[in-house]
C-alpha positions as CSV (number, residue, x, y, z in Angstrom):
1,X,90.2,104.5,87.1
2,X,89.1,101.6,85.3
3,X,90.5,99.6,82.3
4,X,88.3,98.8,78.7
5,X,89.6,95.5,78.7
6,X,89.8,93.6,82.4
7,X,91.3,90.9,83.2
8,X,89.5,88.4,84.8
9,X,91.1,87.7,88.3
10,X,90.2,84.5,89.6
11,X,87.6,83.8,92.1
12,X,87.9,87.7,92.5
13,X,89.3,89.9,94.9
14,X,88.1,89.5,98.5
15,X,87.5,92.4,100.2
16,X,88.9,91.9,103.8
17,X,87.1,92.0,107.1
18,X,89.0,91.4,110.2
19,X,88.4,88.3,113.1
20,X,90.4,87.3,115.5
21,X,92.9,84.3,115.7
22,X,90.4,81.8,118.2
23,X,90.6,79.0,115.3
24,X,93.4,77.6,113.7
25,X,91.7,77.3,109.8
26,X,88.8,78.0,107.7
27,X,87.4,75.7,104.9
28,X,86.7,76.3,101.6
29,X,83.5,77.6,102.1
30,X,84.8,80.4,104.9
31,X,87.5,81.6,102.1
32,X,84.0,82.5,99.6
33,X,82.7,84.2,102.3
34,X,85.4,87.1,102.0
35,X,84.9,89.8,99.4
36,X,88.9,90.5,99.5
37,X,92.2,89.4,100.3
38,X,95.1,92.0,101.0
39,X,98.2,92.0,102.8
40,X,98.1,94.5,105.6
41,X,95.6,96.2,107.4
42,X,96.3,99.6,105.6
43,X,95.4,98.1,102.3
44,X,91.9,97.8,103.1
45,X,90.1,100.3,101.2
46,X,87.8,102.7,102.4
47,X,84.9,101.4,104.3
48,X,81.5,103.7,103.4
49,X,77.8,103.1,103.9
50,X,78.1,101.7,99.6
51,X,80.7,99.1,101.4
52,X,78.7,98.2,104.0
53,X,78.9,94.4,104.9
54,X,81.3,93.5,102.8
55,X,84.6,91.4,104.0
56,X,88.0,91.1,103.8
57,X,90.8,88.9,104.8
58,X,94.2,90.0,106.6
59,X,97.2,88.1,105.4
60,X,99.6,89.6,107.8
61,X,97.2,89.2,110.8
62,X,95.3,85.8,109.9
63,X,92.2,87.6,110.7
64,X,88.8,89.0,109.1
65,X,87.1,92.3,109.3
66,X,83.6,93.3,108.3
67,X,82.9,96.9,107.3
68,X,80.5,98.3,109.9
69,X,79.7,101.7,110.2
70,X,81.7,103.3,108.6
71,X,84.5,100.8,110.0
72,X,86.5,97.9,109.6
73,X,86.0,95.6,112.4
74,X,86.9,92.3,113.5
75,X,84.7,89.8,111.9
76,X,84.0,87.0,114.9
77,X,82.0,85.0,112.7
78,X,85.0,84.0,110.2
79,X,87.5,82.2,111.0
80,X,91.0,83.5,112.1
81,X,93.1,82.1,108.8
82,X,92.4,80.8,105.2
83,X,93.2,77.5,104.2
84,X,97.2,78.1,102.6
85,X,96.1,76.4,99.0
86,X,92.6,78.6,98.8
87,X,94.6,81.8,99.8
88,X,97.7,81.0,97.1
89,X,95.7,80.4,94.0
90,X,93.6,83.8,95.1
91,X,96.5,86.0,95.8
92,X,99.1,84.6,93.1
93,X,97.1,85.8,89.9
94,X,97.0,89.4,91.5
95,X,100.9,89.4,92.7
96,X,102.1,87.4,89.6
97,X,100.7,90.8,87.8
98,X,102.0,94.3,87.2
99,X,99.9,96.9,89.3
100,X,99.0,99.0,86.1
101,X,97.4,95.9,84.8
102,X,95.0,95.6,88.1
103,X,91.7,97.6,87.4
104,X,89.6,99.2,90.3
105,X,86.6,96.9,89.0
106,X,88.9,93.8,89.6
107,X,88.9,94.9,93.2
108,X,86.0,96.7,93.6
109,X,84.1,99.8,92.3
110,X,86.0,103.4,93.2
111,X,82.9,105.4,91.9
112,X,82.4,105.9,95.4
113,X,84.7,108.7,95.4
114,X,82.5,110.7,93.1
115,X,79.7,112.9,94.0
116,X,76.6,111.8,92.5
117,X,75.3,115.0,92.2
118,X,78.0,115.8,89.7
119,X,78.1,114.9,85.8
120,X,80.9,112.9,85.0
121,X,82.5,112.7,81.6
122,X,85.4,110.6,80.8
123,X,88.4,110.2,78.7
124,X,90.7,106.9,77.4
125,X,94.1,106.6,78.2
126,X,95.0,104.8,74.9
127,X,98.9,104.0,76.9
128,X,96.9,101.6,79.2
129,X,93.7,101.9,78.3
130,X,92.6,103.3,81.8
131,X,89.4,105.3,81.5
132,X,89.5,108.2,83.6
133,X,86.1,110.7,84.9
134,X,86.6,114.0,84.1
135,X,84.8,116.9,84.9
136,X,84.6,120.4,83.6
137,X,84.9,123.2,86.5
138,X,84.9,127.0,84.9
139,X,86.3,127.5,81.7
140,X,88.9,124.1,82.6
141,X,88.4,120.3,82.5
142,X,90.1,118.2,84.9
143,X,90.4,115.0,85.5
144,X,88.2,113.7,88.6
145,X,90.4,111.1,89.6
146,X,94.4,111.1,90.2
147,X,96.5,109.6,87.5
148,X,97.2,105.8,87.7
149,X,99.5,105.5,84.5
150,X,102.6,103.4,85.9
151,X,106.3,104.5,85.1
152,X,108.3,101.7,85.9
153,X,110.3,102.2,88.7
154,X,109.4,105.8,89.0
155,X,106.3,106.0,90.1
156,X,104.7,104.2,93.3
157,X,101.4,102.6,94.9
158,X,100.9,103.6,98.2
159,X,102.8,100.9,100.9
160,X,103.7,99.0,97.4
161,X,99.6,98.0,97.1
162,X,98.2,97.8,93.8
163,X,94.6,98.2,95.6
164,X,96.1,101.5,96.8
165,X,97.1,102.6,93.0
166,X,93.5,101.9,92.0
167,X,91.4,104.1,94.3
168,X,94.3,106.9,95.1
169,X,96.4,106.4,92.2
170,X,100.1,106.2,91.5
171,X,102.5,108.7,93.0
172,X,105.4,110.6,90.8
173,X,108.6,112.4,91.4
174,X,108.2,115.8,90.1
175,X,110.5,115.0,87.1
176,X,108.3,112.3,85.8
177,X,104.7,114.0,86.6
178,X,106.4,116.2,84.2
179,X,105.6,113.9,81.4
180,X,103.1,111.4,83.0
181,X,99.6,113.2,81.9
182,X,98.1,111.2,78.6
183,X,98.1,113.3,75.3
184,X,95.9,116.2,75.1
185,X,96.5,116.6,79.0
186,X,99.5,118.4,81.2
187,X,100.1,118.4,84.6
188,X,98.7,122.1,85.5
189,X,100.6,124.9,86.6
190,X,100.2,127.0,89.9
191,X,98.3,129.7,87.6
192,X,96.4,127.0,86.7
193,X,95.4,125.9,90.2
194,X,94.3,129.4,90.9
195,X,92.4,129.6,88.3
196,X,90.1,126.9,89.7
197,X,90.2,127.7,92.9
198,X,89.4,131.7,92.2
199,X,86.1,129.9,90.2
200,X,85.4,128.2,93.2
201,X,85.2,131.1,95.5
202,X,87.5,131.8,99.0
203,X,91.0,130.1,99.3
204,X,90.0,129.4,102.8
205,X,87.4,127.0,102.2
206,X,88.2,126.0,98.9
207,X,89.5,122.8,100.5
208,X,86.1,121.1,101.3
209,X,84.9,122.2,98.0
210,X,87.7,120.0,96.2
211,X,87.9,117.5,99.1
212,X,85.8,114.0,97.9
213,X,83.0,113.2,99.9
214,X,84.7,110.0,101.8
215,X,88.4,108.7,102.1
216,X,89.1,111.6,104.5
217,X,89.9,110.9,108.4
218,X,88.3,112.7,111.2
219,X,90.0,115.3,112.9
220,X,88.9,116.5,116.8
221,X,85.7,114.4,116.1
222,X,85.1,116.5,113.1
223,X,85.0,114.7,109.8
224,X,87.4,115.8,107.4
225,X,85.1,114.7,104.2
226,X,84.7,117.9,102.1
227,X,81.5,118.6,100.0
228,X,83.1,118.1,96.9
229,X,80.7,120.5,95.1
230,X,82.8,121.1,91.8
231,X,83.0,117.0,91.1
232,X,87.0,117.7,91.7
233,X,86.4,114.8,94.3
234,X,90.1,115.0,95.9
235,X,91.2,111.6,98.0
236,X,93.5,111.6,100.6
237,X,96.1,110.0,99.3
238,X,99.4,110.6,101.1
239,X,103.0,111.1,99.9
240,X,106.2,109.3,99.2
241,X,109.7,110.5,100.9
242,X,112.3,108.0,100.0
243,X,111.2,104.2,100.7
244,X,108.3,104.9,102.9
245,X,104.8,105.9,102.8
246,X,103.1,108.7,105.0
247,X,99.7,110.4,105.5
248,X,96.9,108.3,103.4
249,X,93.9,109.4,104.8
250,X,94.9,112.3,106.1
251,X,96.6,114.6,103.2
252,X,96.7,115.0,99.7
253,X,99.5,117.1,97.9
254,X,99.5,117.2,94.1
255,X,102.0,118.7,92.1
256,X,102.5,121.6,90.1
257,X,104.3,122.3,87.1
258,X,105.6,125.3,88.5
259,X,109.8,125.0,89.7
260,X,110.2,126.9,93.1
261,X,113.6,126.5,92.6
262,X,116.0,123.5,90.8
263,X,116.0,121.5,94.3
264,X,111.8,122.4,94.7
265,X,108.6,122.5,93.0
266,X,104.9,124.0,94.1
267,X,102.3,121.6,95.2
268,X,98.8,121.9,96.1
269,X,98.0,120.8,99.6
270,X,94.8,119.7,101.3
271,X,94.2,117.9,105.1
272,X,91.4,116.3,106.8
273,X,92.3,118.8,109.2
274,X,92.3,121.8,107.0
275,X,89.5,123.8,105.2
276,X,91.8,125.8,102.9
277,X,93.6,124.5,99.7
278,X,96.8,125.2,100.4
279,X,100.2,125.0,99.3
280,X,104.1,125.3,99.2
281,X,107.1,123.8,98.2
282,X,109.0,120.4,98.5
283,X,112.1,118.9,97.2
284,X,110.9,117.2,93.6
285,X,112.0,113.6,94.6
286,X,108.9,113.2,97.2
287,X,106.0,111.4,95.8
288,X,102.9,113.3,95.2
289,X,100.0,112.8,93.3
290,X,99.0,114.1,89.6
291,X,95.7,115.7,88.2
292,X,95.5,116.3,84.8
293,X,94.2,119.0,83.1
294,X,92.8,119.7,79.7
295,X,95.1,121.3,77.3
């Protein structure tokens, strides 16, 4: 998701990298060192073989981490904290800002998430000017990347993060997925679901097909990365159930416009643990993702 018109954040974003707390401060050279600054450990974003290198400080710990290997570890070459006027004037011109008005390329690149083996098209949210990939699987186009269009007060980034929103996007009550897809889009039905996945091939491994190449956790020692063949390119991007936060990196549920009942609605379900796209109900007041498709 990525905006026409970015802001320009000062000084960037630094992408976090974790160190331990042996020194008591950093100068103002450490603090250029880091690629990001976030709050809490599961704010970092995901750390691939593209990310490799790249740092990021931890508010909430004081510390740095490095993304090695696939992995965020502690970066014993920084120093434990950032100087308090350095980290302010970073983090203030992010936090003084809505999280619709954050772009992924104020952050860093989500493109990532794609398969590069796929062609990408793309649309313009003219409400925000968010520019979405789309990709066109059978006779449907859907959008390759989970809405980010922010609803004031009804719609949520992951543990409150604005880095969250822009590589998993926002997540919706059923209610206002409802009406959240841009003009020209709706949020799809179950029919609609099945249509894509019958195009696919077998329910019961239609889940690595749709599942994006990275963002997934292991399971058993198994990675739970699909093959995302179809340019779907699904993130794991947790739920919502009342004021907390469950799941990222291990599940993905997105909703469907189809009403169980008037307390529930269908969802589409896939797990890092899980080959199959599956599916069920849940009351509508959880927070799932949205994928648009073409009307």
């Amino acid at each position: 998701m990525k905006k026409l018109s970015l802001l320009t954040v000062s000084m960037a974003l630094f992408m976090v990298a974790c160190g331990d707390d042996s020194s008591s401060g950093v100068s103002n050279n450490t603090t250029s060192k880091s690629d990001m600054v976030v709050d809490a450990y599961d704010d970092l974003p995901v750390c691939s073989d593209k990310r490799s290198g790249a740092t990021a400080y931890i508010k909430e710990e004081k510390v740095a981490y490095v993304c090695e290997n696939n992995v965020w570890e502690k970066d014993k070459g920084l120093s434990s904290s950032v100087d308090a006027s350095d980290l302010n004037s970073i983090s203030s011109s992010v936090e003084n800002q809505s999280s619709s008005s954050i772009s992924a390329e104020e952050v860093f690149s989500n493109d990532y998430l794609l398969n590069p083996a796929i062609k990408y098209d793309s649309i313009i949210d003219n409400r925000d000017n968010q520019v979405y990939k789309t990709v066109q699987i059978g006779d449907q186009v859907w959008m390759a990347e989970n809405l980010n269009y922010e609803i004031e007060g009804k719609s949520w980034c992951y543990n409150d993060s604005a880095l969250n929103c822009a590589v998993f996007g926002r997540l919706y009550a059923w209610d206002v997925a409802m009406e959240a897809c841009p003009a020209g889009w709706h949020l799809p039905s179950t029919e609609e679901f099945d249509v894509m996945i019958s195009f696919i091939g077998e329910r019961m491994s239609a889940g690595i097909e749709l599942k994006a190449l990275t963002s997934w956790d292991d399971y058993k020692g198994k990675s739970g990365n699909g093959s995302d063949s179809y340019g779907f390119s699904a993130v794991s991007a947790g739920y919502k159930d009342k004021d907390k936060y469950y799941k990222k990196g291990a599940d993905a549920f997105f909703w469907n416009a189809t009403e169980y009942d008037g307390e529930n609605s269908k969802y589409l379900y896939l797990g890092c643990h899980y080959d199959a796209a599956g599916g069920g109900s849940k009351e509508k007041t959880l927070g799932f993702s949205v994928r648009c498709v073409k009307d």
